[in-house]
C-alpha positions in Angstrom: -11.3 -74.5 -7.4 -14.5 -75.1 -5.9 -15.9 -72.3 -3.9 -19.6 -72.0 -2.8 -21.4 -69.1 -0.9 -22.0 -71.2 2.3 -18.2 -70.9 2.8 -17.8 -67.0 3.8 -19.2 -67.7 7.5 -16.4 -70.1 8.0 -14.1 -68.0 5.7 -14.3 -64.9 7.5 -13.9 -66.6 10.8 -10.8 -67.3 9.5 -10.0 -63.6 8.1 -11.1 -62.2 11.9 -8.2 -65.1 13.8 -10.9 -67.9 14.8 -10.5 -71.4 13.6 -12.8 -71.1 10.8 -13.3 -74.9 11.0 -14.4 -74.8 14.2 -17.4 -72.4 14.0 -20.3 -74.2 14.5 -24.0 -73.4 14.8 -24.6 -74.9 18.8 -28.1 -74.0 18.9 -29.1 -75.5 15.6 -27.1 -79.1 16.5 -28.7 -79.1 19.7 -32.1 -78.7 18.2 -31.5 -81.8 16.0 -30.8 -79.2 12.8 -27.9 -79.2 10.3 -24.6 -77.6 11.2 -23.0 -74.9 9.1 -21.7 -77.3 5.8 -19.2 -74.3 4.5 -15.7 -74.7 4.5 -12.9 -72.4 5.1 -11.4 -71.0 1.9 -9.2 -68.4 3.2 -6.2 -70.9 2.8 -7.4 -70.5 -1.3 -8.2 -67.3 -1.6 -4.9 -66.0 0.2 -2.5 -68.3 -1.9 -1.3 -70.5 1.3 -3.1 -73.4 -0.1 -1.2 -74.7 -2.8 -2.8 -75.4 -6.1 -2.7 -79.1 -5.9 -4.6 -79.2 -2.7 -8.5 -79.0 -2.5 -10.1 -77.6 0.0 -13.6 -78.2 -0.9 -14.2 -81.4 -3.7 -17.8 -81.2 -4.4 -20.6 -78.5 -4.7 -24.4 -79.4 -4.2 -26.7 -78.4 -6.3 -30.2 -77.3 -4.6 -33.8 -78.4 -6.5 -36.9 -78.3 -4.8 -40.2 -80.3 -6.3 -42.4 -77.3 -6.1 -44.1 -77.1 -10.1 -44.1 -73.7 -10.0 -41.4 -71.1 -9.4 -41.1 -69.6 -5.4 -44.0 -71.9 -4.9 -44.0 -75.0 -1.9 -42.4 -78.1 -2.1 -39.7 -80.4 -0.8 -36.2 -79.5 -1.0 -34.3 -82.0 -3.2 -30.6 -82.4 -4.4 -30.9 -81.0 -7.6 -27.1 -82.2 -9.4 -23.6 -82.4 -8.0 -20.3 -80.7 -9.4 -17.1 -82.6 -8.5 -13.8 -81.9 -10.2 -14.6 -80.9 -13.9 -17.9 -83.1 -14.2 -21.6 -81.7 -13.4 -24.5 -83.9 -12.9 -28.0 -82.3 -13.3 -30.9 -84.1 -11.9 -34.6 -83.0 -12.3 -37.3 -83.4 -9.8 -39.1 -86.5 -10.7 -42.5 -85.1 -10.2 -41.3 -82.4 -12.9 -41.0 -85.4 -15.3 -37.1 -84.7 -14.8 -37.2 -81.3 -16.2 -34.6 -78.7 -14.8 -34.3 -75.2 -15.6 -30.7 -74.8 -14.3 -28.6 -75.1 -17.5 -29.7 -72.7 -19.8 -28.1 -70.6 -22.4 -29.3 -67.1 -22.6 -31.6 -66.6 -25.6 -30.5 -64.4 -28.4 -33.8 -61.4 -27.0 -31.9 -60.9 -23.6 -31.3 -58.7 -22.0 -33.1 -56.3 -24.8 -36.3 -57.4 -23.1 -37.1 -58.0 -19.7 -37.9 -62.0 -19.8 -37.2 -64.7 -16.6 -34.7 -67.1 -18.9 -35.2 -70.8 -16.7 -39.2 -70.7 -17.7 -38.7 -70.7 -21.7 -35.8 -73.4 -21.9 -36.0 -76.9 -19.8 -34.2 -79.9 -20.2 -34.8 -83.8 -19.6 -32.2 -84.5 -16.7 -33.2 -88.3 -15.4 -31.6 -91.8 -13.7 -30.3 -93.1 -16.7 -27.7 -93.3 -18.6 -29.9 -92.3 -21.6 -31.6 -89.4 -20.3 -28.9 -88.5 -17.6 -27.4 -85.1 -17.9 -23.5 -85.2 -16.7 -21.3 -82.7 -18.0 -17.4 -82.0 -18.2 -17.7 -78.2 -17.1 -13.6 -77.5 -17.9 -14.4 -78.8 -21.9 -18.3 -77.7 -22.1 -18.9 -74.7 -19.8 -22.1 -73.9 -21.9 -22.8 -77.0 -20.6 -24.4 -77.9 -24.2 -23.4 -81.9 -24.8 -24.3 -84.7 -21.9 -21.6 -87.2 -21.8 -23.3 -89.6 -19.5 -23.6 -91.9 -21.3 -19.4 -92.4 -22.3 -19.1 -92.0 -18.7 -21.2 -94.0 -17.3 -19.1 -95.2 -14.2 -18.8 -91.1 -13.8 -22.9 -90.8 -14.1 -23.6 -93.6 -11.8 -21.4 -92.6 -9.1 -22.4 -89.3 -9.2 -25.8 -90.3 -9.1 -25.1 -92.8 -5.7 -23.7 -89.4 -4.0 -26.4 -87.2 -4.8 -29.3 -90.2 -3.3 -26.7 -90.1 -0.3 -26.6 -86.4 -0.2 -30.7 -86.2 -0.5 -30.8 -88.6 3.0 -29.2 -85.9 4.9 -31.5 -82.6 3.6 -33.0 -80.2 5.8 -36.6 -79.5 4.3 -39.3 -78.1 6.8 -42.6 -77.4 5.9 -42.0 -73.9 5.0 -45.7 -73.0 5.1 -48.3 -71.7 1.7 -47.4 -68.6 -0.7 -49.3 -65.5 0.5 -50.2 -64.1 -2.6 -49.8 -60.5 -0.9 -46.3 -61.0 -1.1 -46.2 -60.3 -4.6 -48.7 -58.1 -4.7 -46.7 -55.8 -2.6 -43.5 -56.8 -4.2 -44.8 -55.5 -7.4 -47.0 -52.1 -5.8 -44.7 -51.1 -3.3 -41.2 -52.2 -3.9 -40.5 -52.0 -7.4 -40.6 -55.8 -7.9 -38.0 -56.6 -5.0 -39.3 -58.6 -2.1 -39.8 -57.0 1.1 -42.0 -57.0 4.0 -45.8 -57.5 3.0 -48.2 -58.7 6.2 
């Protein structure tokens, strides 16, 4: 079952008697912004849905084309899980790189390291350098099988350049290096107010 954490508005809508469906962000529509894109998955979570029925069939993946971490750039579709198959697709100002799929080195958690910044791999457009993954068989997410599946790749591929037309990415303004300054002097490394 796929379950994302932009569901839980509409889910506990549900849980408190509204039509969790029909929750919708007015203000935002009317301003020309996305709606709300969770689903309600109290049908799932309660058992009244029956296992053959899917209430949600894909998950988006979210990139952004910024080079370095928490730093500016455009948001991008960054891969697409539908059914048992996950397609990764890296930023291709980042020469395709993505940081997502990693498996946890053998020093953590023994020392205190950020895992995504020491292992990267080649995700592209291609068959040959595509990264699409059965998730049920490879949850490690260690082997690509796009290219025995290409039909799988390239459709998933069409979707995400679909999905990437309709992304909400506003200039979200420069870092303020004060942030982390303060992040790091005053709040034990957690992010909290700084200006």
């Amino acid at each position: 079952r796929l379950l994302t954490s932009s569901d839980w508005l509409r889910t506990y809508a549900s849980v408190a008697g509204l039509d969790g469906a029909a929750v919708k962000d007015e203000r935002a529509v009317a301003s020309g912004l996305p709606d709300f894109d969770g689903v309600d998955q109290w049908g799932v979570i309660s058992g009244s849905v029956s296992e053959s029925e899917e209430v949600r069939t894909e998950v988006v993946i979210g990139d952004t084309s910024a080079v370095e971490f928490n730093g500016d750039g455009d948001t991008l579709v960054g891969g697409l899980i539908q059914g048992r198959w996950k397609l990764l697709l890296g930023a291709e100002n980042k020469l395709h790189r993505v940081s997502q799929d990693v498996v946890t080195p053998a020093l953590y958690p023994s020392k205190p390291i950020i895992v995504p910044e020491l292992i990267f791999r080649t995700c592209g457009r291609k068959v040959s350098n595509g990264c699409l993954f059965d998730i049920y068989a490879d949850p490690t997410e260690t082997t690509s099988l796009a290219s025995e599946n290409e039909d799988v790749f390239l459709s998933m591929l069409a979707r995400v350049d679909e999905l990437q037309g309709q992304v909400y990415s506003p200039d979200r303004g420069k870092k303020d290096k004060r942030a982390c300054k303060v992040a790091r002097d005053e709040y034990d490394r957690y992010w909290g107010p700084f200006l």
